[in-house]
N, C-alpha and C positions, 0 to 999 in steps of 0.2 A: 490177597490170595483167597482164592474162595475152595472149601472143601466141598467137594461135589455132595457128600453126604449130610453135610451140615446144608447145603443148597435145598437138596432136597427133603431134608425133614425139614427145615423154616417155612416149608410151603413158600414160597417166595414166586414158586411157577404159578400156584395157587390165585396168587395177589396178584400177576400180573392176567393172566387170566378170566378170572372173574371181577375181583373188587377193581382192579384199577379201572375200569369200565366204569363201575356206579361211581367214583368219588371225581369230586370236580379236580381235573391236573391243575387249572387254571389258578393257581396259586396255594398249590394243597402238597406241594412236595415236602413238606415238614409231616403234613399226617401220613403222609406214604410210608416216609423212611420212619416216623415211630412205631406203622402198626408192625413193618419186617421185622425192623428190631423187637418189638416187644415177641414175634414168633421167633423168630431164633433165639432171643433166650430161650423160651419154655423148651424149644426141641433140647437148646445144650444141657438144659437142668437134666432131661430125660435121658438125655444119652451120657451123660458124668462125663464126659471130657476132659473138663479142667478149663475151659478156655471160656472168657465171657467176654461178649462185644458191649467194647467201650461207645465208638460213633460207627454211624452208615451213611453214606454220600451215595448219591443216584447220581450214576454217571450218563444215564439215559433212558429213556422213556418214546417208545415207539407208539405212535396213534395206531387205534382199530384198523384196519384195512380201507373200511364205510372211510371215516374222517380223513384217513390218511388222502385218498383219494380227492375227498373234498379240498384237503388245504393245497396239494398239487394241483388240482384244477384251477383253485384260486390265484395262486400263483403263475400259473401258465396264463390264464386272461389277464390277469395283471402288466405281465411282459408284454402280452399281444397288443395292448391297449400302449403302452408304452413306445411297443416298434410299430402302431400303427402311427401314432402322433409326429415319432421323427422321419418317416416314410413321407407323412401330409407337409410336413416342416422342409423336407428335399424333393419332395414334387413343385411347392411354392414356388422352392428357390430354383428349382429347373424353368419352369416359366418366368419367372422374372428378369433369369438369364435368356432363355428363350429370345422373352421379346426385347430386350435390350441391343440382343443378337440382330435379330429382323429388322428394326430400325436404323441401326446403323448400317446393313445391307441395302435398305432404300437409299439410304441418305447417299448412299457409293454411288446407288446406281444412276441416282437422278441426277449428281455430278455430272460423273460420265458422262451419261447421255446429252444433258447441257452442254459439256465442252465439244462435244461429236458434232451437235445439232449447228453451235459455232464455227468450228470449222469447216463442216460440208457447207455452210453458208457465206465464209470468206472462197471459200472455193470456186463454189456456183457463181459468186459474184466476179470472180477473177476469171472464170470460163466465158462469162457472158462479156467481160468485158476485151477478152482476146478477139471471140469472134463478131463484135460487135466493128473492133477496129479493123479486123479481116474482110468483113463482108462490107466497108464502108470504104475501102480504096478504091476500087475501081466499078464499075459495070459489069467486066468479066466476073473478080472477084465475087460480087453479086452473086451472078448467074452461076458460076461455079459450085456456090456453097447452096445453093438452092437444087442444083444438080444433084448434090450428096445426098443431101437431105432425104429427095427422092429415091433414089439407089437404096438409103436407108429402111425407107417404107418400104421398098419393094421386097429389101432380103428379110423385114421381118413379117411381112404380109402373103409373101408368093413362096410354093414350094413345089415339087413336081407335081404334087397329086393337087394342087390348089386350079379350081375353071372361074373364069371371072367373064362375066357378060356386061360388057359396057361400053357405050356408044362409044364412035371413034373420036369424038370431039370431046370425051371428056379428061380434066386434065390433068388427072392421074396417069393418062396412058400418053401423053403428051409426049417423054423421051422414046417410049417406046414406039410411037404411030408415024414419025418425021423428022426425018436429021433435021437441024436448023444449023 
């Protein structure tokens, strides 16, 4: 219990104030609480009270404003430096995830594309070999699929707006120049 007037005859505001500035805190809270104490007696002598302190415990001690400032800044780069490390520590681990990501995305892709490249290629082969037995039965047949083939060039080569200059004998224009 602190009596406001024993508070402030101890000068205790005094010591917080001025001395506790010049005296080292840094391992000096024994001299703190014996000079308070040694003022508050002399105030109690002065004021006859009747009341005389036995012990004094410092329940806390507030830094300068200046220092106070200092140890929060230290503190705050402290942290920073702290969440910059585990920041650097989950960036790593994002790329390592990353690229473990990406390679196994090739590795898909290049699959795929192998298996694709195989089968357009059983395919092609099974094309060529239909029209190969197609165009190999008869003469007509021949002539027939050579026919198309033509008709083919023509609808991807001709269009209304398309003019082609070229001799009658050449034999691109061969269906188009003479029934046979």
């Amino acid at each position: 219990m602190i009596i406001p007037e024993v508070e402030s005859a101890a000068g205790v505001s005094d010591i917080e104030g001025s001395r506790l500035e010049e005296i080292n805190v840094k391992g000096a809270r024994q001299k703190i609480s014996d000079s308070i104490i040694e003022n508050v007696r002399k105030k109690l002598v002065d004021l006859n009270l009747g009341i005389e302190v036995v012990d004094f415990k410092i329940k806390k001690i507030d830094y300068n404003t200046e220092v106070q400032k200092k140890v929060f800044d230290r503190m705050i780069s402290g942290q920073l430096r702290v969440a910059e490390k585990y920041r650097a520590i989950g960036q790593g681990e994002k790329q390592r995830i990353l690229g473990k990501q990406d390679q196994k995305k090739k590795e898909i892709l290049s699959q795929a594309y192998l298996e694709s490249q195989t089968i357009k290629g059983k395919a092609d082969a099974e094309a060529i070999g239909i029209y190969g037995n197609a165009y190999n039965r008869s003469t007509d047949s021949r002539d027939f699929y050579k026919f198309m083939r033509t008709l083919d060039v023509y609808k991807s080569t001709i269009d209304t707006s398309t003019t082609l200059i070229l001799s009658t004998d050449n034999e691109f224009l061969q269906y188009l120049s003479s029934p046979k």
